[in-house]
Every structure is written in structure tokens, then in C-alpha cells.
C-alpha positions in Angstrom: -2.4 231.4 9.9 -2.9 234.0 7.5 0.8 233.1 6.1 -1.9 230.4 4.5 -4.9 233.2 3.9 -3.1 236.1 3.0 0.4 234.7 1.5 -1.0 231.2 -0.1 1.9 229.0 2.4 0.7 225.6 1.5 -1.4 224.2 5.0 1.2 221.2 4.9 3.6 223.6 5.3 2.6 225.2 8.3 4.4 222.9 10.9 7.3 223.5 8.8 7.3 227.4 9.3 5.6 227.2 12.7 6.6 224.3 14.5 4.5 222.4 16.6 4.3 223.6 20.7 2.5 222.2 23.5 0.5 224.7 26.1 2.3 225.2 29.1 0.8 226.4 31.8 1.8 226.5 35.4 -0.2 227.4 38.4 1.3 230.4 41.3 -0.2 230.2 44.4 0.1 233.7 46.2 1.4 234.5 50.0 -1.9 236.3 50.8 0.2 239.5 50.0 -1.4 242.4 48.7 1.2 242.6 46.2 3.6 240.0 44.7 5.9 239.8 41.5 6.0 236.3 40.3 8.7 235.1 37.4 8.0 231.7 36.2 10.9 230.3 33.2 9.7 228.3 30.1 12.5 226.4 28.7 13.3 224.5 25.2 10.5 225.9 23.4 11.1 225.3 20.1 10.8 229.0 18.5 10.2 230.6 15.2 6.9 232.8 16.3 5.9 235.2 18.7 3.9 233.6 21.4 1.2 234.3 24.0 1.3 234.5 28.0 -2.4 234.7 29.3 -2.4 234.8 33.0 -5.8 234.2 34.9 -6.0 235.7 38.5 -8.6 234.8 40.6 -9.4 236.4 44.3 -10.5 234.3 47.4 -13.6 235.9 47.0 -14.2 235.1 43.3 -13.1 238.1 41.5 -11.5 237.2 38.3 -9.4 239.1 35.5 -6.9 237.3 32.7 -4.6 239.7 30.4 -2.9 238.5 27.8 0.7 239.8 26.6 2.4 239.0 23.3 6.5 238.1 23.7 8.9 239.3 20.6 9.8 236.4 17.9 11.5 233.6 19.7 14.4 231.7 17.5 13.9 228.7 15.7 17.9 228.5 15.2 20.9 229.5 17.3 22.5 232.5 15.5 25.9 230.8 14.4 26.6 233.5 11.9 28.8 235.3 14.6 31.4 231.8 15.1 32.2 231.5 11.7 35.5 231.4 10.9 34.3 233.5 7.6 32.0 236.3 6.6 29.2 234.9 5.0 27.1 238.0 3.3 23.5 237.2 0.6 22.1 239.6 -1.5 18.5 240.4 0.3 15.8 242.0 -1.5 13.1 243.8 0.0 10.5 244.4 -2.9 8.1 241.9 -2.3 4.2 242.5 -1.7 1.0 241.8 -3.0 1.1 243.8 -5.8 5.3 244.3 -6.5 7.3 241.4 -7.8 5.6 238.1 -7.9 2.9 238.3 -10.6 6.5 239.3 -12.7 7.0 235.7 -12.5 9.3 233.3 -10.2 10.8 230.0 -10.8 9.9 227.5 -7.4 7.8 229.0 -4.4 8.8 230.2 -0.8 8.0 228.1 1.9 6.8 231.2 3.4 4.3 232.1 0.4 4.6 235.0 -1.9 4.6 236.8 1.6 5.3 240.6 1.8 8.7 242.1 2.5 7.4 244.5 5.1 5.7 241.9 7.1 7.5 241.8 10.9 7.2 238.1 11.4 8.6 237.6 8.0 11.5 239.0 8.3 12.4 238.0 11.4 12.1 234.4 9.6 14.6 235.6 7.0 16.9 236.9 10.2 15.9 233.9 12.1 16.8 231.2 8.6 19.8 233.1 7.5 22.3 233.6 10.3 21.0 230.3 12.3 23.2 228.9 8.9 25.9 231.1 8.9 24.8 234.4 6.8 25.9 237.6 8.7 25.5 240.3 5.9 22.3 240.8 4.0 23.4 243.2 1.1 20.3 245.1 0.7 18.9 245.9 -2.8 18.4 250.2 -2.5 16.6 251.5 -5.4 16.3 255.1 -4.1 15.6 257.4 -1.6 11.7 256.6 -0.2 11.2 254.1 -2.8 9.6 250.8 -1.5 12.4 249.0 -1.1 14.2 252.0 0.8 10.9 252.9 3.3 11.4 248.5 3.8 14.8 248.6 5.0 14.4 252.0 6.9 11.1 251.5 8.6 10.5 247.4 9.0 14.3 245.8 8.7 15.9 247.9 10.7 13.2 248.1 12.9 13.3 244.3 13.8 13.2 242.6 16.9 16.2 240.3 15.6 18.0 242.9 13.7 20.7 243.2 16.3 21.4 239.5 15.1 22.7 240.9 11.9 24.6 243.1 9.8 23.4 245.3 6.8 24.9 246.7 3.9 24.2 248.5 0.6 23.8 247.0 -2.5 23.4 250.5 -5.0 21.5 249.4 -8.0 23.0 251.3 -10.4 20.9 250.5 -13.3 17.8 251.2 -11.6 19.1 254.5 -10.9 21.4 255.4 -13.5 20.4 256.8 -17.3 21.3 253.6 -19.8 23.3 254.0 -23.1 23.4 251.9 -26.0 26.8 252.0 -27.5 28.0 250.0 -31.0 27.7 246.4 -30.9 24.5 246.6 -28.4 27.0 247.0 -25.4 25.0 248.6 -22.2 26.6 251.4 -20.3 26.1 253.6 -17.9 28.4 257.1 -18.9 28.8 259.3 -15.5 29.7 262.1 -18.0 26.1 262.5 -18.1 24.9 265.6 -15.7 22.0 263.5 -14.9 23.8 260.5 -13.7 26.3 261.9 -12.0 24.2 264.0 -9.7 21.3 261.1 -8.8 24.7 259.5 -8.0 26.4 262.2 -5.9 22.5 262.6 -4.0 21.9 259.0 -3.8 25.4 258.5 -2.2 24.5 261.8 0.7 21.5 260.0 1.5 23.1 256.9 2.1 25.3 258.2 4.4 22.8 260.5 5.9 20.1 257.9 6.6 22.2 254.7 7.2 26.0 254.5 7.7 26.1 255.2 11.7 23.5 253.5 12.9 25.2 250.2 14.6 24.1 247.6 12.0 25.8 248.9 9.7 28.6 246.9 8.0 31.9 248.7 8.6 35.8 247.8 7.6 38.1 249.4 10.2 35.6 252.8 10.6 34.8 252.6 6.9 31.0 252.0 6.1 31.2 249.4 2.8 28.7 249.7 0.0 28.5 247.9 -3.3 28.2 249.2 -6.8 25.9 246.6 -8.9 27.3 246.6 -12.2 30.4 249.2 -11.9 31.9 247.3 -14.6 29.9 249.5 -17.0 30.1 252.8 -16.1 32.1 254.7 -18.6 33.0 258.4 -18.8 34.9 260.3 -15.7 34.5 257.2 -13.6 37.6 258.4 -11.4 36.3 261.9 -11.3 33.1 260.5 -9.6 34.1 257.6 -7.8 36.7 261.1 -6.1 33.8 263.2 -5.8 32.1 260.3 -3.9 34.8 259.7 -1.7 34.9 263.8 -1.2 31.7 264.1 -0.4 31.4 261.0 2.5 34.1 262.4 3.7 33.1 265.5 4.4 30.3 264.0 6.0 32.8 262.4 7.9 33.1 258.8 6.5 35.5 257.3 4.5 34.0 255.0 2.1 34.7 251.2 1.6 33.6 251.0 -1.7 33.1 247.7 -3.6 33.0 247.4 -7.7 30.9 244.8 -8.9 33.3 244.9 -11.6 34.3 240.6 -11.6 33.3 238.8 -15.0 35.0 237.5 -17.8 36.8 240.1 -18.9 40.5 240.3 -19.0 41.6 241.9 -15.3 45.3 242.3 -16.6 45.1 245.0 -19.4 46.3 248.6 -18.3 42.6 250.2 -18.4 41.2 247.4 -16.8 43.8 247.4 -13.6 43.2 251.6 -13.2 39.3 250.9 -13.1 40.2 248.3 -10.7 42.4 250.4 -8.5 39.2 253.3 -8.2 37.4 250.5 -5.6 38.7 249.6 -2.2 37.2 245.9 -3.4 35.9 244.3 -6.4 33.8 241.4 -6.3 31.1 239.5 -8.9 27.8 239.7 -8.2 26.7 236.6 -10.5 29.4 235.1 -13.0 26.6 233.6 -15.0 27.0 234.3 -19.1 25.3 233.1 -22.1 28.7 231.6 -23.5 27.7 228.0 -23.7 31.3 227.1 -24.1 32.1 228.3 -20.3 28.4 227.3 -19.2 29.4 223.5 -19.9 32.8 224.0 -17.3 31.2 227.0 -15.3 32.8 225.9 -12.3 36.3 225.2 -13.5 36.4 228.6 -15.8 34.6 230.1 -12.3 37.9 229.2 -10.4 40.4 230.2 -13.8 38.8 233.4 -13.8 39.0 234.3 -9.4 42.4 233.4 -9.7 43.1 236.2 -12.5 41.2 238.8 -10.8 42.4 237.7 -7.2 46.0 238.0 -8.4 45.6 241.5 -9.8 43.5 242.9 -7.2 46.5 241.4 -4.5 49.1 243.2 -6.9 47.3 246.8 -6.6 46.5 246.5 -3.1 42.6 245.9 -3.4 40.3 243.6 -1.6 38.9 240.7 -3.4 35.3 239.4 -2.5 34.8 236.0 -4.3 30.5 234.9 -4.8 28.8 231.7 -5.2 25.1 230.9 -6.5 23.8 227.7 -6.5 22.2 227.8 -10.4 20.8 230.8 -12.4 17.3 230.8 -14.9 15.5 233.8 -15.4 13.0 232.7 -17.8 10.1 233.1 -15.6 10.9 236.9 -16.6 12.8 237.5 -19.1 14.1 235.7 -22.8 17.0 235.0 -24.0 19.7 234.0 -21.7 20.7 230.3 -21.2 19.9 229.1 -17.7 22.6 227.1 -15.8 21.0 224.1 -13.4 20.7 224.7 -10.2 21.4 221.6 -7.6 23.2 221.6 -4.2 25.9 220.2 -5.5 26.8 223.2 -7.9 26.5 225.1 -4.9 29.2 223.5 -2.8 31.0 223.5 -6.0 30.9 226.8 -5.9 31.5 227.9 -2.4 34.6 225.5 -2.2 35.8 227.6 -5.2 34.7 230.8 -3.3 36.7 229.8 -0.1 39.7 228.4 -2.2 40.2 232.4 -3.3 39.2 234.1 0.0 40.9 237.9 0.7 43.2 236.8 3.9 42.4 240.6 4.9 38.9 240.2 4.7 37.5 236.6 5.1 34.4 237.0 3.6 32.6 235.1 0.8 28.7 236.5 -0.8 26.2 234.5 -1.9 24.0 235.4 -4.6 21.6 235.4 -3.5 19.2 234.9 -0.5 16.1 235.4 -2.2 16.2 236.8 -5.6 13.1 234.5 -6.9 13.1 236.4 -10.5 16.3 234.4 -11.6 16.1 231.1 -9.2 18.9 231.9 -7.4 17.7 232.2 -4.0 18.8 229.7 -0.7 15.9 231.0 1.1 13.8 228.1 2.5 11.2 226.6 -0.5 8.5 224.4 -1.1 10.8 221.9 -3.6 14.2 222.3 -1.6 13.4 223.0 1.4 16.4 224.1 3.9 18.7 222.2 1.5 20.8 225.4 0.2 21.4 226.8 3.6 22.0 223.6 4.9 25.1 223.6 3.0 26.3 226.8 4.4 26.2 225.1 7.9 29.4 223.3 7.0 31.5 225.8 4.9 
């Protein structure tokens, strides 16, 4: 209960979260052996928490003991992710606690409560929610050797009960990493000719491989561990010297990389610098086509589809994977101003997965949603108090 205490779940939620279970209890009578090895099965228990076994043993002259033993996190669902005919990956983010994220302001509330990321029983929750509706891939939010989110995914998420259920890969968060220019005209880049930038980069990209690509989780292509670029639309500079030196370096390690450009948006995929930044990725994909262009805002999903078909076409033509998103709505004006939200209703979101499917990679069959629980910019499917299990409800039936 101290998802109600500690995390502020609403007490009307609990039955939600933690459904409901009788006591069971059944009663062994011994052989008169000295020693004896009992199993006794409990069936269709209805899951979603750890649960206690207290057995009482009593002598025939009146000695008694009782031990209790905790069992690992029973599931709620049945992990479907695996008999999908796609790859469904989210966008996971592992910053959440008591004193990182929330108080920066979030639009609805998790059913769960402003719980923390490194809590056990949380995420096996999120493990639990997300592949017993289809999600197979979180793509993990990395902002750094030993930073919070990094120790998270290293010490807790990979160190669930449940994470055999599931796959993870690296989302690099390039901006929180990376140096940030201004350029004419307010435009935001990233310049890898910078010293600084390019070796955080290089390091960043050693540790990666050193800490996470072999261990079995791992989302691979062929042999090839995959990791996302957030943002590689704006670096500017060498790029093709350091995506190289990248690749060089993995290598050596002995990995060859899978790399995948967050480089999708509205941009025009057809001019000649456009299609060689293109060609530098094994895949490009978008990590959230939202834009304050009300024109495209008013017909987001129709431009949406316009603009997958351009990029899917080019990315065919050079012989790169394309990796199509959805989100179900976008408004980040819990923490930040300026940017023009777009509504977010179930219906958008099959909307946008239909889209999604409509321009699936044939070599890759694999979609990503955006996201599972970003809570900053309302674009989360992760169970909440106002919608329930109604955005992973749709992914049931993709």
C-alpha cells in the first residue's frame, strides 16, 4: 500500500493496480516421516504483485514454527509482445523519483502515482502493462555514463525479475549530452566539429558498448546491436567523419553498429545533402512529427502519411531501413511555452498507427511509439487515472 503512502496512487485505484485475491490455503498432512518435500500448485491467480506463502507446521507433540517466503512478481497479462506479427518498440524513460521530474510539471497522472523509476515492483508493472499489449522494445532514455537514468537501467531494469520478457535498446539523448549552437535565424544545432562534442560522443558511444550491447536483452539486427540518435537531424559539421569514427571504434570492440538517425520531420528527404545524411544511418526514423505549423497541425495525420511516404521512398532507394512512429497527441505546456499542442484521443492514435503500419520496412517490421511514458509532453500510453488502459488497449489489435 505505500503505492498510496509514498506515490499518492488514488485508494480507488488500488484494485485497479492490485487486483483483488482470495487466501488460499490448503492443509498437508505428513506420513509420519522424519523428512518430506511437499509441492502443492495454486492456479489462476490473477497476478500483478508479488505474493506471500506462510506455511504453519505443527508437531504431534505441539511444537510449532510458520516461515514465510516472498514469490517474484506474478503477471497480470500474458506477454503477447513475442506473437506479434510486428515489432512494437515505446520510448521508456527512467528519470522518475521523488525529487527528479514530476514537480517539473505533467499533464494527466499515472495510475501508478508519481511512483519512482527505480522502484522493483514498478517496473515490473511497466514490463508486466507493456508487452501483455504488444510492446517488445523499450527504447531507453541514456543521459550518461552513471547518471540517474543510466545507474536505473544498469542496476534496477535490467535487473528485473520480468526483464527476460523484454527487449532494451538505446535511445542517446543527444542534446543532453551534446554542446548546443545557435546559428542565424535561431536554428539549434549540434556541430560535431566541436572537440568537446565529438569526444563525450566517441566516450559515450565506448561505454555503451562496454556496459550494454552483449548482455542478452539487448536489441540486435542480424549480430548488430541498434541504438538511436535523438535529434541526428541537427548535427552539423564532420557528421560522416564521426558517425565513421563511431562505427570504427564499435568495431574494434567488436560490434558492428545498427545505427538509427532520428533524422524524420518535415524537411525535404529528396535534396542531394539531405539523401548523403540519410545514407550515414543504417535507419532513420522520427521520434515525434509534432510541429508548430498550424497549417499541418489541422491535417496532421494526412501530411503524417505525405511525408512517410517521401522519406520511406528515399530511404528504400539508398538501401536504408525505415522505422515509421505514432503518438497518440502531444502538449507540453505543463513545462514549457510556446508550442501548439495537438489533441490527444484514442482515435488519433489508431490514426496514427494505421498510418505507421501502412509504411512498415518489409525488412524490419517494426513500428515505435512515442512514447510509453513521457508525462512532460502528454504523450505517454502508460496506464492513467483519466484513460485508463485505453492507449494500450489499442495496441492489442494492431
Amino acid at each position: 500500500r505505500y503505492f498510496i503512502t509514498k506515490y499518492g496512487m488514488r485508494e480507488e485505484d488500488y484494485d485497479k493496480v492490485f487486483p483483488k485475491e482470495e487466501v488460499r490455503s490448503v492443509k498437508i498432512e505428513a506420513k509420519n516421516l522424519e523428512r518430506e518435500i511437499f509441492s502443492v500448485d495454486f492456479v489462476d491467480l490473477k497476478g500483478g504483485r508479488e505474493y506471500i506463502v506462510k506455511a504453519r507446521v505443527e508437531d504431534v507433540v505441539g511444537n510449532e514454527k510458520t516461515v514465510e517466503i516472498k514469490t517474484p512478481y506474478i503477471r497480470q497479462f500474458e506477454n503477447i509482445a513475442n506473437s506479434m506479427d510486428i515489432l512494437i518498440s515505446a520510448y521508456y524513460y527512467t528519470w522518475y523519483s521523488s525529487y527528479r521530474h514530476w514537480q517539473e510539471g505533467i499533464k494527466g497522472m499515472p495510475l501508478l502515482g508519481r511512483y519512482d523509476s527505480q522502484d522493483q515492483i514498478v517496473i515490473s508493472k511497466h514490463i508486466d502493462y507493456a508487452t501483455g499489449h504488444g510492446i517488445g522494445v523499450f527504447i531507453v532514455s541514456w543521459w550518461g555514463p552513471n547518471s540517474f537514468e543510466d545507474v536505473t537501467l544498469r542496476e534496477y531494469l535490467l535487473k528485473n525479475p520480468l526483464i527476460n520478457d523484454i527487449k532494451i535498446q538505446i535511445l542517446y539523448e543527444s542534446t543532453g549530452r551534446l554542446q548546443l549552437t545557435k546559428e542565424s535565424g535561431n536554428e539549434i544545432i549540434i556541430d560535431l566539429d566541436d572537440p568537446t562534442n565529438r569526444n563525450i560522443l566517441l566516450n559515450d558511444f565506448n561505454y555503451l558498448a562496454d556496459t550494454y550491447f552483449n548482455i542478452p536483452q539487448y536489441l540486435k539486427i542480424g549480430n548488430s546491436p541498434t541504438i538511436q540518435i535523438y535529434l541526428a537531424r541537427i548535427f552539423k559539421g564532420d557528421v560522416a567523419g564521426v558517425i565513421s569514427s563511431l562505427r570504427k571504434q564499435a568495431h574494434d570492440r567488436g560490434y558492428d553498429l545498427y545505427l538509427i538517425g532520428d533524422l524524420v520531420y518535415w524537411q525535404n528527404p529528396t535534396t542531394p545533402s539531405e539523401r548523403e545524411r540519410i545514407k550515414l544511418y543504417n535507419a532513420v526514423t522520427a521520434y515525434n512529427m509534432h510541429t508548430n505549423i498550424q497549417e499541418i497541425l489541422n491535417d496532421f495525420e494526412n501530411k503524417v502519411a505525405k511525408k512517410y511516404n517521401e522519406w520511406s521512398n528515399v530511404a528504400k532507394n539508398l538501401k536504408v531501413g525505415f522505422i515509421p512512429s505514432a503518438l497518440p497527441g502531444f502538449d507540453d505546456r505543463a513545462v514549457r511555452v510556446g508550442n501548439i499542442p495537438l489533441p490527444k484521443s484514442t482515435d488519433r492514435f489508431k490514426k496514427q498507427i494505421k498510418i505507421a503500419k501502412s509504411f512498415i520496412d518489409n525488412n524490419l517490421k517494426t513500428i515505435t511509439i512515442t512514447t510509453f511514458n513521457e508525462w512532460h509532453e502528454y504523450t505517454y500510453v502508460e496506464p492513467s487515472v483519466e484513460e485508463f488502459f485505453e492507449y494500450l488497449n489499442v495496441l492489442k489489435f494492431v
